[in-house]
Biotite code that builds the C-alpha atoms (Angstrom):
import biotite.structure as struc

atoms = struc.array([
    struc.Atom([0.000, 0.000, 0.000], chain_id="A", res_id=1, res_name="UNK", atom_name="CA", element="C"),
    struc.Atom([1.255, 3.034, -1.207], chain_id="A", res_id=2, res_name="UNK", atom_name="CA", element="C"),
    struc.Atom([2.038, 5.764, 1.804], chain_id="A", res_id=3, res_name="UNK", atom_name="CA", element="C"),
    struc.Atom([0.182, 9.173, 0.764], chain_id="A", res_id=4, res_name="UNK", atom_name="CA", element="C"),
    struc.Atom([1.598, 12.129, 2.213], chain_id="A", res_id=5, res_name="UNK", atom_name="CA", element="C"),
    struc.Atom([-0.242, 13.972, 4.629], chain_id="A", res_id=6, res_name="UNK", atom_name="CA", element="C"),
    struc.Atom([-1.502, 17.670, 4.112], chain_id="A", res_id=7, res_name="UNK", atom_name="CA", element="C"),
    struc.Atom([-0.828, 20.313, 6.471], chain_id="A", res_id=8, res_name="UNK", atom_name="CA", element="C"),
    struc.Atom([-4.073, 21.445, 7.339], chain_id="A", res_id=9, res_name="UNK", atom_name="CA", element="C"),
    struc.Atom([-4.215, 24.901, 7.554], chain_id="A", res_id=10, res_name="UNK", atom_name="CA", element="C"),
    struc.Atom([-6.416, 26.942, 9.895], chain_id="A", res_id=11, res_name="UNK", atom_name="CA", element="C"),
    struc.Atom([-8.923, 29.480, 7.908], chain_id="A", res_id=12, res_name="UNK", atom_name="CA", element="C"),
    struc.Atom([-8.204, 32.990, 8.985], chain_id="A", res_id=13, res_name="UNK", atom_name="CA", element="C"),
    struc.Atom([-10.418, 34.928, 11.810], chain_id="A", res_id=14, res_name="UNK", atom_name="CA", element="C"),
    struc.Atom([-12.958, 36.503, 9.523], chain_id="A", res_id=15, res_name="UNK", atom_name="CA", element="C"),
    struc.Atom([-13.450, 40.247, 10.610], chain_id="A", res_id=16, res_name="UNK", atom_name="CA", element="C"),
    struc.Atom([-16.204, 41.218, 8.462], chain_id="A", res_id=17, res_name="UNK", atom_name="CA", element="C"),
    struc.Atom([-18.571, 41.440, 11.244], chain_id="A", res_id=18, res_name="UNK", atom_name="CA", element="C"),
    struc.Atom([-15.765, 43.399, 13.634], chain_id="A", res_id=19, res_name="UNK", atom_name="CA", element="C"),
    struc.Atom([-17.096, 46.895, 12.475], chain_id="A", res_id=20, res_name="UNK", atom_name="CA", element="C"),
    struc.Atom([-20.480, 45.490, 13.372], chain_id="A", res_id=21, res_name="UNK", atom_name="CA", element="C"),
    struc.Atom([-19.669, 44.467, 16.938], chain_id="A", res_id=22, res_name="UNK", atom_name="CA", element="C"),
    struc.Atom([-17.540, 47.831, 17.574], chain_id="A", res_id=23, res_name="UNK", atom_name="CA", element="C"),
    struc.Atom([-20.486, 50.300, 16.744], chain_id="A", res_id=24, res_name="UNK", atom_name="CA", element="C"),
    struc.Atom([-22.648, 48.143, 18.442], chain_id="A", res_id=25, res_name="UNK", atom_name="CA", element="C"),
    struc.Atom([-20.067, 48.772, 21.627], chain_id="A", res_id=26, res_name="UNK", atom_name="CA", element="C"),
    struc.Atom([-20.126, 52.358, 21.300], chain_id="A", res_id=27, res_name="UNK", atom_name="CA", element="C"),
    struc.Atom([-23.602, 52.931, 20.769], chain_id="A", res_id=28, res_name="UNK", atom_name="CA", element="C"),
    struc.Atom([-24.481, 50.981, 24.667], chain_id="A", res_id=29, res_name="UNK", atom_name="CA", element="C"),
    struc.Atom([-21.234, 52.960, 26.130], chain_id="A", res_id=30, res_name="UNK", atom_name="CA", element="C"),
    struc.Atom([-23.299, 56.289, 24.643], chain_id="A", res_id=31, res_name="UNK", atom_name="CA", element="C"),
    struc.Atom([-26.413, 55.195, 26.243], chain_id="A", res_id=32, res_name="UNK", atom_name="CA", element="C"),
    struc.Atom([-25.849, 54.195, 29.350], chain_id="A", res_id=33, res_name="UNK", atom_name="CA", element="C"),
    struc.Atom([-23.114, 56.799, 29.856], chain_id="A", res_id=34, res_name="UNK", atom_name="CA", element="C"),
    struc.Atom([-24.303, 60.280, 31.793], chain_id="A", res_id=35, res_name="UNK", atom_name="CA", element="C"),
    struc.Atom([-21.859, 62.911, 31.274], chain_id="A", res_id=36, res_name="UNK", atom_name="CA", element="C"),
    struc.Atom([-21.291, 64.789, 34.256], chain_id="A", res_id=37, res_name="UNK", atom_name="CA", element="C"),
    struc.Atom([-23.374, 68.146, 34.687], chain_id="A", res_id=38, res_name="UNK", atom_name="CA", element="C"),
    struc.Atom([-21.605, 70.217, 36.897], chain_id="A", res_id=39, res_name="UNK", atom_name="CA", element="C"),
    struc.Atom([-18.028, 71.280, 37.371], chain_id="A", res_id=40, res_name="UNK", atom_name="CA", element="C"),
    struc.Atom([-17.132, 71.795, 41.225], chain_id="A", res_id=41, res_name="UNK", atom_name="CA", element="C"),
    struc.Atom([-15.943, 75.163, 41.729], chain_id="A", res_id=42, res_name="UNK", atom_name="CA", element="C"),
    struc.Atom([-15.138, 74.455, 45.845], chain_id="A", res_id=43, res_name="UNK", atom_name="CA", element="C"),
    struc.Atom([-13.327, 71.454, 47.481], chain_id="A", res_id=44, res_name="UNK", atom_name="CA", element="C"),
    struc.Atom([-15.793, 68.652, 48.397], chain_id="A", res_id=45, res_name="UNK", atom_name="CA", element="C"),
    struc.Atom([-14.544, 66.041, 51.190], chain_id="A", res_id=46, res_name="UNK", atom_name="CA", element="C"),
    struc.Atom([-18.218, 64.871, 52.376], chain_id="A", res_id=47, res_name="UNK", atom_name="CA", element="C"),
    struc.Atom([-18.572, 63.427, 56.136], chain_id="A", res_id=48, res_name="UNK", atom_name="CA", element="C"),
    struc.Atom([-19.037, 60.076, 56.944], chain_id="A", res_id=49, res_name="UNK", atom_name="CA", element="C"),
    struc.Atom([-22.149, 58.437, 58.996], chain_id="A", res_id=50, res_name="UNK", atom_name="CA", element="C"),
    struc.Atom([-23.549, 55.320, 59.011], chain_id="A", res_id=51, res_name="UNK", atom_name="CA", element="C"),
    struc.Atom([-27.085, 55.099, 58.568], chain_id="A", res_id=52, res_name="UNK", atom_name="CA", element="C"),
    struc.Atom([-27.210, 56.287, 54.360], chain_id="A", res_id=53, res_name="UNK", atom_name="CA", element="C"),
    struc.Atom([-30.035, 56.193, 52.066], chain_id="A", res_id=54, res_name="UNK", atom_name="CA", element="C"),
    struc.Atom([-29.925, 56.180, 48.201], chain_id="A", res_id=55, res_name="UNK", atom_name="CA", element="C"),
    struc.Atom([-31.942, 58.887, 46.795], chain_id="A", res_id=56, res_name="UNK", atom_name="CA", element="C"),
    struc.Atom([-35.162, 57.321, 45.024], chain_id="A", res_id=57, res_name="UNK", atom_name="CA", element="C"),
    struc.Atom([-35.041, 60.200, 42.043], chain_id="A", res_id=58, res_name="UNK", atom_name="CA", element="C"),
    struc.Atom([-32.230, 61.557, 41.197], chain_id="A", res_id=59, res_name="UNK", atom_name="CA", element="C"),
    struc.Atom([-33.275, 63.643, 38.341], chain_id="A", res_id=60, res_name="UNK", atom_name="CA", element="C"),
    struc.Atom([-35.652, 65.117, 40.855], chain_id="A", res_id=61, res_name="UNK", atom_name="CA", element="C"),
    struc.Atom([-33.045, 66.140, 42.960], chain_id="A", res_id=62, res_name="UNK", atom_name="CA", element="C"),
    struc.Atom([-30.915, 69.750, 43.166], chain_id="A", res_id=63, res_name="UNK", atom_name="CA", element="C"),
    struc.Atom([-28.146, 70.094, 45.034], chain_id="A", res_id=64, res_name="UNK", atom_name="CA", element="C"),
    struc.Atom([-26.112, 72.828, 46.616], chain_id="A", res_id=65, res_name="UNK", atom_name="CA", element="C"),
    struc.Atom([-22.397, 72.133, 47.268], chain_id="A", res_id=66, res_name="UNK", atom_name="CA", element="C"),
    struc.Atom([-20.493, 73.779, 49.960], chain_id="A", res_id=67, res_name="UNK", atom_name="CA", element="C"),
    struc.Atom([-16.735, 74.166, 50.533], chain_id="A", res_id=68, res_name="UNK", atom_name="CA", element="C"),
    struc.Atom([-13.468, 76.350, 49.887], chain_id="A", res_id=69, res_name="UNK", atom_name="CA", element="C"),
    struc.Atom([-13.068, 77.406, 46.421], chain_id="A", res_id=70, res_name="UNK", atom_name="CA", element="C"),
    struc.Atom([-10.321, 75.365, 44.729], chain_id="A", res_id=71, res_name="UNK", atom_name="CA", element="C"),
    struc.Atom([-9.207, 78.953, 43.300], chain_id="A", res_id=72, res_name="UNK", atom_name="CA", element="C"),
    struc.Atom([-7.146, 79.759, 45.949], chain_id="A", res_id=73, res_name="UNK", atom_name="CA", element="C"),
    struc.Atom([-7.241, 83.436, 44.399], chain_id="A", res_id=74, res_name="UNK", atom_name="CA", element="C"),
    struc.Atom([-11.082, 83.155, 46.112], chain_id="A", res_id=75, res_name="UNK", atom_name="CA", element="C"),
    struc.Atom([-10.158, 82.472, 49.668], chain_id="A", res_id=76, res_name="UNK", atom_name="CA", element="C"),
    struc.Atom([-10.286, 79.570, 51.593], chain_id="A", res_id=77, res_name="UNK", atom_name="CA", element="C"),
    struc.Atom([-13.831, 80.450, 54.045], chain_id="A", res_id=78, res_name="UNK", atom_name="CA", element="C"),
    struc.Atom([-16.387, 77.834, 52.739], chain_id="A", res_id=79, res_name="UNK", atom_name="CA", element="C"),
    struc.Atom([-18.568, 79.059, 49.789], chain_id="A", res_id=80, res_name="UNK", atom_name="CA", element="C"),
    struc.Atom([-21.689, 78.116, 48.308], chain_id="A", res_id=81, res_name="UNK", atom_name="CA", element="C"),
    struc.Atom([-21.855, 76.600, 44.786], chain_id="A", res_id=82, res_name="UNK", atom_name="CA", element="C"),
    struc.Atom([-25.165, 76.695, 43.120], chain_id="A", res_id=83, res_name="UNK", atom_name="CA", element="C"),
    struc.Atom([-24.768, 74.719, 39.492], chain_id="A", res_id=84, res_name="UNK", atom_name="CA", element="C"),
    struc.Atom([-21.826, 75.971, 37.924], chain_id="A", res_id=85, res_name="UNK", atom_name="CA", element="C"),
    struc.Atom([-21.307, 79.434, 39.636], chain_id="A", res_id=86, res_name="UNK", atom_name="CA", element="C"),
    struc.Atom([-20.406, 80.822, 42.843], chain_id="A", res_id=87, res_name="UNK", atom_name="CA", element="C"),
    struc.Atom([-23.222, 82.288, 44.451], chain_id="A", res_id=88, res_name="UNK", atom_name="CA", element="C"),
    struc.Atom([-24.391, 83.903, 47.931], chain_id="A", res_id=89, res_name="UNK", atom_name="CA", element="C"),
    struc.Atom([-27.156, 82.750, 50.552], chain_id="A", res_id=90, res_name="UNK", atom_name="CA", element="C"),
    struc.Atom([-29.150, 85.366, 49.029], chain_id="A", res_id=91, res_name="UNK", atom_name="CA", element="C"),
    struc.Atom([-28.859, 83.763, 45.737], chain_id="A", res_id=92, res_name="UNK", atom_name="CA", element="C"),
    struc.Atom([-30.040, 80.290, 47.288], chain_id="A", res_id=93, res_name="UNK", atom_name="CA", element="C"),
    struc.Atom([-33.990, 81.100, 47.698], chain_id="A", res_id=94, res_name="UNK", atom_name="CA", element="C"),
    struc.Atom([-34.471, 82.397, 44.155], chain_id="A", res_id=95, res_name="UNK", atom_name="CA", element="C"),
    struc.Atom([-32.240, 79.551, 42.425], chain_id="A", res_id=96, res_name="UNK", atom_name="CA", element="C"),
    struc.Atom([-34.332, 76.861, 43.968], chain_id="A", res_id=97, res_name="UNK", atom_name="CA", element="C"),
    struc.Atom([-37.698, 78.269, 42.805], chain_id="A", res_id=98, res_name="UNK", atom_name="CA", element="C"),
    struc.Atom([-36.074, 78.338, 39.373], chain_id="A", res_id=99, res_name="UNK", atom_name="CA", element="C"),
    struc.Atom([-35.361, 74.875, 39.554], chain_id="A", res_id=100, res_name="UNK", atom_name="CA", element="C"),
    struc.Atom([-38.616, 73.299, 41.117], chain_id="A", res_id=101, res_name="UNK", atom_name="CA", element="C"),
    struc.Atom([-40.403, 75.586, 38.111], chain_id="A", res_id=102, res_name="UNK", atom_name="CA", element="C"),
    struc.Atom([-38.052, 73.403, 35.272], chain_id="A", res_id=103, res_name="UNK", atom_name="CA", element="C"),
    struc.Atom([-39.509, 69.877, 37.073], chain_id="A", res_id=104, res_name="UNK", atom_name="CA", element="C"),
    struc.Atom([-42.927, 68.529, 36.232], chain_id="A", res_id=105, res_name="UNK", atom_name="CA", element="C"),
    struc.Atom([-45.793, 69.956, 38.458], chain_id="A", res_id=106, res_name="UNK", atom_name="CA", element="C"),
    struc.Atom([-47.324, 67.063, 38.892], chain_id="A", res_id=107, res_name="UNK", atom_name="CA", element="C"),
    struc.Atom([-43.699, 65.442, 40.744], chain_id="A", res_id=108, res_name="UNK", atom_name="CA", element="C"),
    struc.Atom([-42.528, 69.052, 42.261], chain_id="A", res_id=109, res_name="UNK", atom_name="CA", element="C"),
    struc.Atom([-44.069, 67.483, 45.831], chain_id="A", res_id=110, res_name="UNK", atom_name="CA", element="C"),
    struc.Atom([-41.169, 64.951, 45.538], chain_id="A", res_id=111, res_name="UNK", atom_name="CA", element="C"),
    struc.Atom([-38.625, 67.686, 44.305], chain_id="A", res_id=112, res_name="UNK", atom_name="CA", element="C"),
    struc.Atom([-35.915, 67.173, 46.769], chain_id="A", res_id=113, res_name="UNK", atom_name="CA", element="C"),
    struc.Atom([-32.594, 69.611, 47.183], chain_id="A", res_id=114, res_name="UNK", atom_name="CA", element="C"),
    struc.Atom([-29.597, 67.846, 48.642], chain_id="A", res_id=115, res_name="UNK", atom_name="CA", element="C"),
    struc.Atom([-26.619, 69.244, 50.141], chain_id="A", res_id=116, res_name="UNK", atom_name="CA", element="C"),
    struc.Atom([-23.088, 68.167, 49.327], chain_id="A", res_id=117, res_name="UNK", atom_name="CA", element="C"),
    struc.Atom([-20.930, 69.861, 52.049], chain_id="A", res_id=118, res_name="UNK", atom_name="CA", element="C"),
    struc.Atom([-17.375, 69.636, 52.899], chain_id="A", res_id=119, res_name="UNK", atom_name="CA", element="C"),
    struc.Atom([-16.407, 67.923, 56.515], chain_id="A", res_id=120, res_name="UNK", atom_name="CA", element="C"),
    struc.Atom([-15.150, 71.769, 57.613], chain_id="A", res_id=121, res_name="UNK", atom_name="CA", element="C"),
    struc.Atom([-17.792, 73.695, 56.537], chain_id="A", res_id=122, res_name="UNK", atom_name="CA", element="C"),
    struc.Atom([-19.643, 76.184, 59.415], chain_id="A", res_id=123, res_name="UNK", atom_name="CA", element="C"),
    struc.Atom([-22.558, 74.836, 60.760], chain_id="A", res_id=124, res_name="UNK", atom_name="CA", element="C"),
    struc.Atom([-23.667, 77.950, 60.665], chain_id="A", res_id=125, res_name="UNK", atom_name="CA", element="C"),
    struc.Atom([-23.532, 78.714, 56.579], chain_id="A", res_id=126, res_name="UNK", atom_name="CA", element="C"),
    struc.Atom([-25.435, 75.971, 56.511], chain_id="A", res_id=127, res_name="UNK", atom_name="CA", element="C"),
    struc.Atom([-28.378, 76.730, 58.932], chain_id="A", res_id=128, res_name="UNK", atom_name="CA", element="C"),
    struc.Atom([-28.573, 79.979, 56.941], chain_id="A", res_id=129, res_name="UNK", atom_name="CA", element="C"),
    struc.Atom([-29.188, 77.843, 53.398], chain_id="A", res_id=130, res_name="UNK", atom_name="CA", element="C"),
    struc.Atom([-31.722, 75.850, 55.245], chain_id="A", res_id=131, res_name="UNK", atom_name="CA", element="C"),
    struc.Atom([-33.728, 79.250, 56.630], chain_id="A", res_id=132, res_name="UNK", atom_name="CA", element="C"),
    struc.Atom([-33.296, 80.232, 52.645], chain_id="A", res_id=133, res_name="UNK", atom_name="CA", element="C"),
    struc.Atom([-34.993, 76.880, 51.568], chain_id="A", res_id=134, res_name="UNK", atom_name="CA", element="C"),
    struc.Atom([-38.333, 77.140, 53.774], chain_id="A", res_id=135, res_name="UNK", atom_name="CA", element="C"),
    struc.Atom([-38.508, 80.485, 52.383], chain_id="A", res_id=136, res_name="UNK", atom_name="CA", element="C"),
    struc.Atom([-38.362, 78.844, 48.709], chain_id="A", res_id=137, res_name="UNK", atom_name="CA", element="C"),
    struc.Atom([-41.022, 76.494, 50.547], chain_id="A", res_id=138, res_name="UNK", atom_name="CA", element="C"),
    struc.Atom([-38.196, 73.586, 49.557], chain_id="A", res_id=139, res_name="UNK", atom_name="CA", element="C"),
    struc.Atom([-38.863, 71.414, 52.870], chain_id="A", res_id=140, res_name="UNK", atom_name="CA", element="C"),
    struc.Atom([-37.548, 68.142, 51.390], chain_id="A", res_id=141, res_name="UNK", atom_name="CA", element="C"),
    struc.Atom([-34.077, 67.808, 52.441], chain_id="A", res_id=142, res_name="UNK", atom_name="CA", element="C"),
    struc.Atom([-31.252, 65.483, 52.391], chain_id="A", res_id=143, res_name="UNK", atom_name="CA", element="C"),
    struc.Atom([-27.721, 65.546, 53.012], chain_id="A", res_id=144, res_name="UNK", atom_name="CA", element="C"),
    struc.Atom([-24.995, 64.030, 51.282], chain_id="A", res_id=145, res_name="UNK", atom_name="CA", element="C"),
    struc.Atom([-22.502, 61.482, 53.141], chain_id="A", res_id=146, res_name="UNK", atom_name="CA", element="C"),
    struc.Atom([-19.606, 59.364, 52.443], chain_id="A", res_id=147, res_name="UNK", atom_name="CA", element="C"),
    struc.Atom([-20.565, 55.580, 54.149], chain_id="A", res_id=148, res_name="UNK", atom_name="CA", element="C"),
    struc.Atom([-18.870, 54.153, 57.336], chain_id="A", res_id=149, res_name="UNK", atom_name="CA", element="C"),
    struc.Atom([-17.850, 50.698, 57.875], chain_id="A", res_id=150, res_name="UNK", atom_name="CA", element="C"),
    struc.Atom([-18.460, 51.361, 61.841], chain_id="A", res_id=151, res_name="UNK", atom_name="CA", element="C"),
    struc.Atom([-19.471, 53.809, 64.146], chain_id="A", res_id=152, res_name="UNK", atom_name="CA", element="C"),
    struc.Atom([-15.581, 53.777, 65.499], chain_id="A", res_id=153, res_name="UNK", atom_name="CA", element="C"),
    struc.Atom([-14.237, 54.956, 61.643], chain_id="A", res_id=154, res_name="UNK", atom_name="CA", element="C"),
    struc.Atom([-16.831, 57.792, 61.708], chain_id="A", res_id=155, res_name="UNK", atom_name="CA", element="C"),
    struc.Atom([-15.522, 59.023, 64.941], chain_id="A", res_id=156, res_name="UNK", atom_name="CA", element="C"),
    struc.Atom([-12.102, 58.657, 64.046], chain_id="A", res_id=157, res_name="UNK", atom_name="CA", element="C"),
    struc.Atom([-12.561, 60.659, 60.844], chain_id="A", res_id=158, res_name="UNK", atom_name="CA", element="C"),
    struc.Atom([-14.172, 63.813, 63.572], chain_id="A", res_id=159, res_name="UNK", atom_name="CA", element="C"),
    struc.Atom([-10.889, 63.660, 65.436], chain_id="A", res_id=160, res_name="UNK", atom_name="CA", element="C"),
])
């Protein structure tokens, strides 16, 4: 019997015909489920810890107010108040929150909520004056914004 020689059998290349198919397909999901990030912080932000922390239910029915030293050290370094992307007064709060409970829905504006994003050394007291602003805007539903705690122990630690 007569040996035959035996063929290398070549693999077939990868075919890439589908490849542009799969790539737009990848960057049209990373588009869509990407959200772009609204507002540029104008003030240093290092938010306190706690340990009982609840996830807003809406958060495009949600405002918030950021307080903390401008990172423009040209500015000062006394905590300031950042309302979207500006610098702006206590004065400045009542009328900014009325503008933007009149942009959301009036049948959700009950559930309109404005949370505060504060730095860890901000006055107590800069604060109390935002929240006298806010029942003036008739904004009652408030919630501040916290960093979570493993323990009670690492909160107190991060106080000291």
């Amino acid at each position: 019997m007569p040996f035959k020689k035996k063929k290398k059998i070549e693999t077939p290349p990868v075919s890439t015909a589908s490849l542009p198919d799969i790539v737009f397909m990848l960057l049209f999901f990373f588009m869509v489920t990407t959200t772009m990030r609204e507002v540029t912080l104008l003030v240093k932000l290092k938010k306190p810890q706690a340990t009982e922390i609840q996830k807003l239910e809406r958060k495009d029915l949600t405002t918030y107010i950021y307080i903390g030293a401008p990172t423009n050290a040209a500015l000062g370094n006394e905590p300031r108040i950042q309302l979207a992307d500006q610098l702006a007064s206590v004065a400045d709060v009542q009328q900014w929150v009325i503008l933007q409970r009149e942009e959301v829905n009036e049948a959700e504006r009950p559930k309109f909520t404005v949370s505060i994003k504060s730095d860890i050394d901000a006055k107590m007291g800069l604060i109390s004056d935002i929240k006298q602003e806010l029942r003036k805007a008739q904004a009652l539903k408030l919630s501040y914004s916290a960093n979570p705690a493993s323990s009670a122990e690492e909160m107190f630690k991060a106080y000291r």
